[in-house]
C-alpha positions in Angstrom: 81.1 88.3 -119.7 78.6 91.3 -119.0 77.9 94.8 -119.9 75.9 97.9 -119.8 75.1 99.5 -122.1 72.8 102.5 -122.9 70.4 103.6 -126.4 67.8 106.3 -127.2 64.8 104.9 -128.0 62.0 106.4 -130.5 60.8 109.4 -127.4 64.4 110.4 -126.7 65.0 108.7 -123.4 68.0 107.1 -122.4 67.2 103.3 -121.7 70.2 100.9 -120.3 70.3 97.8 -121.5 71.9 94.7 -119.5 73.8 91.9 -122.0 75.5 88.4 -121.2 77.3 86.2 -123.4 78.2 82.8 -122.0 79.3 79.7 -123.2 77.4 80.0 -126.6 74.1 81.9 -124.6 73.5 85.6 -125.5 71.1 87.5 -123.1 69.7 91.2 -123.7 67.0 92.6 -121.5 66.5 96.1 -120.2 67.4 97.3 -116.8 65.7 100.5 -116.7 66.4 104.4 -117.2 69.4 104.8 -114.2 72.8 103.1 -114.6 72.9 102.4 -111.0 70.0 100.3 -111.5 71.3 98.4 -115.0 74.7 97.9 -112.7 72.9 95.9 -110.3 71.2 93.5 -112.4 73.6 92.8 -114.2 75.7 91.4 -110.8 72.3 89.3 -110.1 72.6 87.6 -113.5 76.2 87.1 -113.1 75.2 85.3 -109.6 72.7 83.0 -111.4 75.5 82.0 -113.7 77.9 81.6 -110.0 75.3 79.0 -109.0 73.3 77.3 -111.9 75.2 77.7 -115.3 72.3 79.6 -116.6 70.7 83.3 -117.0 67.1 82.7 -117.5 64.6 79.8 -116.4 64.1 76.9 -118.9 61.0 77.1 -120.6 59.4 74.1 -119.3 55.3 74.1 -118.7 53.6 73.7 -114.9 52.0 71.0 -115.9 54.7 69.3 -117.7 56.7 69.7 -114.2 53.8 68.3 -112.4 53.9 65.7 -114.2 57.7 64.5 -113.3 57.4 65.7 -110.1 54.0 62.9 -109.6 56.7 59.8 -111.0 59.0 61.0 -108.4 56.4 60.7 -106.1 55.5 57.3 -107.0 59.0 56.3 -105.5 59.7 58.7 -102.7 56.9 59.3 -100.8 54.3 57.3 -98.6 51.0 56.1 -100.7 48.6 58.0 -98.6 51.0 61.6 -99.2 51.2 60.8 -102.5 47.4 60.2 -103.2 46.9 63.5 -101.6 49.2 65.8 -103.4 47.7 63.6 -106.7 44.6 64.7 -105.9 45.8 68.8 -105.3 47.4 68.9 -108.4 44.7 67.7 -110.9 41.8 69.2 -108.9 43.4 72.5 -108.2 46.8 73.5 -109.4 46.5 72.5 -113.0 43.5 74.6 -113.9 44.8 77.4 -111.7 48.7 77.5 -113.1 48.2 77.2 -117.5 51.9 79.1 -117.7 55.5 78.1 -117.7 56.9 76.9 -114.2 59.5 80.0 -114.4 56.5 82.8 -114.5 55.1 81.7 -111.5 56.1 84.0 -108.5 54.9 85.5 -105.6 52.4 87.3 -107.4 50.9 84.6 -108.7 50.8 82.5 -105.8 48.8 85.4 -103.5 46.1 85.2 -106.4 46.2 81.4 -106.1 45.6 82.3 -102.4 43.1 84.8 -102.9 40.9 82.2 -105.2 40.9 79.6 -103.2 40.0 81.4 -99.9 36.9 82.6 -101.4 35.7 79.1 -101.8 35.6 79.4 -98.0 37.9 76.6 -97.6 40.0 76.6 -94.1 43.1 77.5 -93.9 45.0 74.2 -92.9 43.5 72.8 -96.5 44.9 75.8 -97.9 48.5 75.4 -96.5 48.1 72.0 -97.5 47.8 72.7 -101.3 50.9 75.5 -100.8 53.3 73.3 -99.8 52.2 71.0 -102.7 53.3 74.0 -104.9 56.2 74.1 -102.7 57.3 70.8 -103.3 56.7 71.2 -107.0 59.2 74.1 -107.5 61.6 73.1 -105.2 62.0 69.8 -107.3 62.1 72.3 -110.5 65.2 73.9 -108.7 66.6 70.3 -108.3 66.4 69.7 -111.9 68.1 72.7 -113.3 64.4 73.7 -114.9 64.3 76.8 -112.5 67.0 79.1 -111.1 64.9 79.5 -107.8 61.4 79.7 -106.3 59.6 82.0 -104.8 58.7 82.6 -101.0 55.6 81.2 -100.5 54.2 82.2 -97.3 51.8 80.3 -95.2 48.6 81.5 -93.8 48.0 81.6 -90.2 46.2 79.1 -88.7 44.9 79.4 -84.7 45.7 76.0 -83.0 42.9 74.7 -81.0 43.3 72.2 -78.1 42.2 69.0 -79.6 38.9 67.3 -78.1 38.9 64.3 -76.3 36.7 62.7 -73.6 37.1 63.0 -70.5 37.9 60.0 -67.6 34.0 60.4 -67.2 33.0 60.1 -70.6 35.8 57.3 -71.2 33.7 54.7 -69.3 30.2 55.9 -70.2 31.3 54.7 -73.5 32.9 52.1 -72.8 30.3 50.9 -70.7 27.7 51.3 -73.9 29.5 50.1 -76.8 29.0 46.5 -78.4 30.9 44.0 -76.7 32.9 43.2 -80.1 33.7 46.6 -80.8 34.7 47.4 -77.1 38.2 46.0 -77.0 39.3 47.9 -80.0 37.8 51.3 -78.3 39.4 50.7 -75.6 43.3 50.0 -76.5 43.2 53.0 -78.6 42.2 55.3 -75.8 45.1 53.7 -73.6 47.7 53.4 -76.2 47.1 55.9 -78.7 46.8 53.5 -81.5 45.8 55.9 -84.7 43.4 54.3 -86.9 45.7 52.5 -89.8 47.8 51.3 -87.0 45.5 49.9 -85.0 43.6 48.2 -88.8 47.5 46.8 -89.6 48.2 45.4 -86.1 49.4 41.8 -85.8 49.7 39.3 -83.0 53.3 39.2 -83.9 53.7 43.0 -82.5 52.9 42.1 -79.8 54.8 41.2 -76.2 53.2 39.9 -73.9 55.8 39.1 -71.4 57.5 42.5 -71.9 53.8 44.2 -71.9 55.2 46.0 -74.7 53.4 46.7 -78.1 55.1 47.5 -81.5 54.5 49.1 -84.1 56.4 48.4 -87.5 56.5 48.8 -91.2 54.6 46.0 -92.7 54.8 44.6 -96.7 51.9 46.5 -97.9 52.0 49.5 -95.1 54.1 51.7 -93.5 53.2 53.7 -90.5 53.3 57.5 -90.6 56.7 58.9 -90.3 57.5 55.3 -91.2 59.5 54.4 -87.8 59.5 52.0 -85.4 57.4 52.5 -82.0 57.6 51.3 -78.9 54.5 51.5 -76.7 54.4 50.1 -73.2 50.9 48.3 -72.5 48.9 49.7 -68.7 46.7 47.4 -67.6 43.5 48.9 -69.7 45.1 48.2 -72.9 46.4 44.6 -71.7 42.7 43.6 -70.6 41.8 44.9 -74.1 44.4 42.7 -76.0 43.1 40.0 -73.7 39.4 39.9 -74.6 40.2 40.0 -78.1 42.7 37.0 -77.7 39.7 35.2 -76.2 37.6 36.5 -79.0 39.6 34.5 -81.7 39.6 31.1 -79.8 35.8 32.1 -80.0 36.0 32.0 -83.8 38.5 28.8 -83.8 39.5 27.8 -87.4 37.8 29.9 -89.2 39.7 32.8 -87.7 43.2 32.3 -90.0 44.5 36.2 -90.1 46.9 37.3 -88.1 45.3 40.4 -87.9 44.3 41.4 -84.2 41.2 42.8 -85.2 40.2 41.6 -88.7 37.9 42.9 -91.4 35.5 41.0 -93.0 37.3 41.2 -95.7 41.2 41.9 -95.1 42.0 45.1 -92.6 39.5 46.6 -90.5 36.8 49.1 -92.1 35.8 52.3 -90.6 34.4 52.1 -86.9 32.9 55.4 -87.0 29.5 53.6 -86.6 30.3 52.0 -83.6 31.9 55.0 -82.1 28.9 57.3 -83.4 26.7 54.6 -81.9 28.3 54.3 -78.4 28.5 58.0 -77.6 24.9 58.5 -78.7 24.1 55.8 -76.0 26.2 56.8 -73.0 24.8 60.4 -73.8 28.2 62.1 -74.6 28.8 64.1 -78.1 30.0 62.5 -81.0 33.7 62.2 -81.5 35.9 61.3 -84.5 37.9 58.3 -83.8 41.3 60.5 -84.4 39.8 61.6 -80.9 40.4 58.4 -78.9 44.3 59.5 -79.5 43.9 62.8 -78.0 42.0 61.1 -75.2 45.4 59.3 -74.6 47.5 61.9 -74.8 45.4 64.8 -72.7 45.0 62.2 -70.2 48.2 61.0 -70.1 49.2 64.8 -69.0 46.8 65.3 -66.8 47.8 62.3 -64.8 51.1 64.2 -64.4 53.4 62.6 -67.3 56.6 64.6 -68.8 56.1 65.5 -72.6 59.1 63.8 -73.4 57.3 60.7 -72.6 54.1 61.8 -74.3 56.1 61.9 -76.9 57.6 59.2 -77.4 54.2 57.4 -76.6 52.1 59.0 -79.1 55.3 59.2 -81.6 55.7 62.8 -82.2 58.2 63.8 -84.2 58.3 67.8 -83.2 57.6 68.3 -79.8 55.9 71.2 -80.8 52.6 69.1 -81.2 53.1 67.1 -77.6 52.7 70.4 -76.1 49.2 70.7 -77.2 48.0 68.3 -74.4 49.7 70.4 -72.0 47.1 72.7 -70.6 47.6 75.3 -67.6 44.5 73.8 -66.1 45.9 70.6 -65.5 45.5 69.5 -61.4 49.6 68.7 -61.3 51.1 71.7 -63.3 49.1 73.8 -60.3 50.7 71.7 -57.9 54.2 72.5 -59.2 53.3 76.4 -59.3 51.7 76.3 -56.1 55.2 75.3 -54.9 56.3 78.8 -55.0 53.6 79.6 -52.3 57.1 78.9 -50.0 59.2 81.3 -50.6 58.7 83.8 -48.1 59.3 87.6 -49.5 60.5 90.2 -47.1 58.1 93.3 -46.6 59.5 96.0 -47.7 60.3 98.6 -45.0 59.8 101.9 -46.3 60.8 105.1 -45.1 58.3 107.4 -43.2 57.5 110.4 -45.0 57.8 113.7 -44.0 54.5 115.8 -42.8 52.8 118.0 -44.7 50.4 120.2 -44.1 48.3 119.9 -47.2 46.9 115.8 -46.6 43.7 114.5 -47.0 42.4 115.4 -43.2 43.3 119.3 -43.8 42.8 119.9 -47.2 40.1 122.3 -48.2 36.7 120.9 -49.9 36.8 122.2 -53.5 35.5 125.4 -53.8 35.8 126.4 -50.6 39.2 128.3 -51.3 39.4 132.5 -50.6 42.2 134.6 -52.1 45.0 135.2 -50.0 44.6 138.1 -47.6 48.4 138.5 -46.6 51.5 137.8 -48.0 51.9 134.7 -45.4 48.9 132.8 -46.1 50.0 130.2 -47.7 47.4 128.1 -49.1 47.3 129.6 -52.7 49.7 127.7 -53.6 49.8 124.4 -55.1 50.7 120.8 -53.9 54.3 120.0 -54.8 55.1 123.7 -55.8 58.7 124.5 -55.3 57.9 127.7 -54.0 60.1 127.3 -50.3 58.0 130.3 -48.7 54.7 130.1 -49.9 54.3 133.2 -52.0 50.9 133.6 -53.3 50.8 132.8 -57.4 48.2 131.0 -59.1 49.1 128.4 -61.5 46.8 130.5 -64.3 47.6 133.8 -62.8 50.1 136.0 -61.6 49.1 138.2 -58.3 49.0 141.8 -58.6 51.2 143.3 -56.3 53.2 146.7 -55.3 56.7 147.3 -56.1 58.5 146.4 -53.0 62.2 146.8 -52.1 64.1 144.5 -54.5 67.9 143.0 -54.8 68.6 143.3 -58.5 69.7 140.6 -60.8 72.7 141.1 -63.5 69.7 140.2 -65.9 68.1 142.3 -68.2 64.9 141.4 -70.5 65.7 143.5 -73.6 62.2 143.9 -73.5 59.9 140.8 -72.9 57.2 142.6 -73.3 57.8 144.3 -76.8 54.8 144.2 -79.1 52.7 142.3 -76.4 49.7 143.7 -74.5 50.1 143.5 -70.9 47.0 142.1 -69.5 44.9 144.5 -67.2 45.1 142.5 -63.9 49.5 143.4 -64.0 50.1 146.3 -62.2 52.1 148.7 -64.1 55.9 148.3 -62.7 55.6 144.9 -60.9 54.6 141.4 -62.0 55.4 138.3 -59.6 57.0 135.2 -61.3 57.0 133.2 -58.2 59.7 131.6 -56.3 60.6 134.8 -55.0 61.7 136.5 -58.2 59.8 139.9 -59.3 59.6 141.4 -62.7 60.0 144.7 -62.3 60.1 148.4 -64.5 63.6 149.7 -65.1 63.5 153.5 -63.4 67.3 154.0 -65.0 66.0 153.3 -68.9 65.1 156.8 -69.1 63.2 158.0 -72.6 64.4 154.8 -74.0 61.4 153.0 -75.2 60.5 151.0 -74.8 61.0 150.6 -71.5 63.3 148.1 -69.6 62.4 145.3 -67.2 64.4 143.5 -65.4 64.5 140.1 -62.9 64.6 141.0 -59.6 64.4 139.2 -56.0 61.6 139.9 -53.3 62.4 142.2 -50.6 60.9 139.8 -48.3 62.9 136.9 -49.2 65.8 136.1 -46.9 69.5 136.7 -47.7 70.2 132.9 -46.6 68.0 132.0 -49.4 69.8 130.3 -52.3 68.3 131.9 -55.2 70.2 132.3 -58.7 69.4 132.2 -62.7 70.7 128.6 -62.5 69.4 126.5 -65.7 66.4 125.9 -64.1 65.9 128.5 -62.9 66.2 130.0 -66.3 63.6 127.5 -68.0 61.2 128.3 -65.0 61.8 131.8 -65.8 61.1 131.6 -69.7 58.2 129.4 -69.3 56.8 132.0 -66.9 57.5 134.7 -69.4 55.4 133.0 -72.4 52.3 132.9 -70.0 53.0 136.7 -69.5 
């Protein structure tokens, strides 16, 4: 079905060349200059034939796609999503993508990304017009136009806590808005009513024996996510409801919609007037009216609610976007964490340490230190040293000191000091390492030179003492030998 192949071409260079025939389709392309290479493409093509029948995209035009993918629309999707993604793809994506559907990858989607951002638009716009493009190509796939689509990633967008007002601000503008316009105000702060819902509600959704409010798909509407919701009514909302009730025996006969707050003419315009007017009244900033729903729902969870019933009040689908009312601030999610303010923790006993002669109380004031006079005086040394005894060394330094009486060590530097100059303050045939070894001038290496030296312990060190070239004391040993 495939092979590889390889040619010369005019320069010399060996090119390999990748070639399917298939059910009456011949396909030739070139893989590259390595076999390896031409080998593996050719196992990808065979896996586009596996799944799709075919080796290479159909050459079908973006906008010709665009074009079947909007009549598809016209069925499948909700009016409102599909007047949107109408709008994307003659505004933006049409002008932007002049090419065939199949030349459009990830390359040419970052530069789609690029232009756009520099118009300054934000970034929740943007994601909006990718998964337009998105939908586009996956519906390609579905048709058998394109083999796949390319990753198309997102950009990142910070989520910001919603704003609402406050129980404060909730009757200041309650208290300021129009009388007619109150009711309406006031059952979508305490139900969560979005704005086409609360323009498409009927007398017939609602119960009120149950004190239960529904909303449903209607003939010439359908709510978003188009299901069925269930909202119990407080006592807020019901007073609402109430005053509108009285509001259309007010109006009598010539009140014939079932509507329960009508339009002039049909479904209810845009209160953004009355909203705009209220706040600017009662003295609080200006809200949208999408605002009155996060009113409900940040309320609703500072009051203490679960966010499986915020939920299904506000008729999330993802839960992902109840948890945005939840804040760490809120009075009763403190209460629940203050709860662990009874759980009584032991103290922890620990043990007491051992003295030590170099604490806070007797340690020397900087500067105030004098070289060691004798052998025994042991503040030359350093805190946490492991020298047992308290031999003088200085951590930069090694003391100069005579040769005394030493036990020698089956150890002998073959020389360490070959090629190096010894530094004037080392006496001649002794250098002190510390922790009571001694490097000391062979006697027995005669005219050998040059001369031996060899690891020895002090004199003055006790026989009980446990000292051996262990391995660390070894490292110890080497490290000091490098200084030297």
């Amino acid at each position: 079905m495939g092979s590889v192949f390889a040619r010369k071409n005019r320069e010399g260079k060996i090119r390999y060349y990748v070639e399917i025939n298939f059910q009456g389709q011949r396909y030739r392309e070139v893989a590259g200059d390595k076999k390896s290479v031409a080998q593996r493409r050719l196992r990808e093509l065979e896996d586009r034939l596996d799944r799709g029948g075919k080796v290479q995209d159909s050459k079908v035009p973006f906008e010709v796609l665009c074009d079947e993918y909007l009549e598809w629309a016209l069925v499948n999707l909700a009016p409102r999503t599909r007047r949107e993604r109408e709008i994307v793809i003659k505004a933006h994506l049409k002008p932007f993508f002049t090419c065939l559907a199949g030349e459009i990858g990830v390359k040419e989607i970052e530069l789609y990304k690029t232009s756009r951002d520099k118009t300054g638009i934000a970034g929740t716009t943007l994601n909006t017009e990718l998964k337009v493009i998105s939908g586009i190509l996956r519906y390609g796939v579905d048709l058998g136009y394109l083999l796949a689509m390319p990753k198309i990633r997102r950009v990142k967008v910070s989520t910001k806590k919603p704003r609402g007002l406050s129980k404060e601000e909730i009757f200041k503008v309650l208290d300021a808005a129009s009388p007619d316009r109150r009711p309406m105000l006031q059952l979508m702060i305490f139900t969560g009513l979005r704005k086409g819902e609360l323009a498409h509600l009927e007398w017939s959704d609602i119960d009120f024996e149950n004190r239960v409010l529904h909303v449903q798909p209607k003939s010439d509407w359908t709510p978003k996510g188009g299901d069925h919701r269930t909202i119990p009514l407080n006592n807020h909302a019901l007073g609402a409801l109430r005053q509108a009730e009285s509001a259309k025996e007010r109006r009598g006969d010539r009140d014939t919609s079932q509507l329960v707050f009508p339009g002039r003419k049909g479904h209810l315009g845009d209160i953004r007037v009355c909203l705009n007017g209220a706040c600017d009244r009662a003295g609080v900033p200006r809200v949208r009216i999408h605002a009155l729903r996060h009113t409900f729902g940040s309320t609703m969870a500072s009051e203490g609610a679960d966010v499986f019933s915020i939920q299904k009040a506000m008729g999330h689908k993802d839960i992902k976007t109840t948890m945005i009312y939840v804040d760490m601030s809120n009075p009763h999610i403190r209460d629940q964490v203050d709860k662990l303010n009874g759980i009584v923790i032991p103290e922890e006993k620990r043990p007491k340490s051992a003295p030590n002669d170099n604490c806070a109380e007797k340690r020397q004031k900087k500067g105030t230190r004098k070289n060691p006079d004798s052998l025994s005086d042991s503040s030359w040394c350093r805190r946490r040293d492991l020298n047992p005894h308290g031999f003088p060394h200085h951590p930069l330094k090694m003391a100069c000191l005579p040769v005394p009486p030493c036990r020698h060590i089956s150890m002998i530097i073959q020389p360490p000091l070959h090629g190096i100059a010894r530094p004037k303050h080392f006496s001649k045939n002794c250098v002190d390492l510390g922790r009571g070894l001694i490097l000391s001038k062979s006697t027995s290496a005669g005219d050998c030179p040059p001369p031996l030296w060899s690891v020895g312990i002090r004199g003055d060190v006790p026989p009980r003492m446990p000292l051996s070239l262990d391995l660390p004391h070894r490292h110890y040993l080497l490290r000091r030998l490098r200084r030297v």
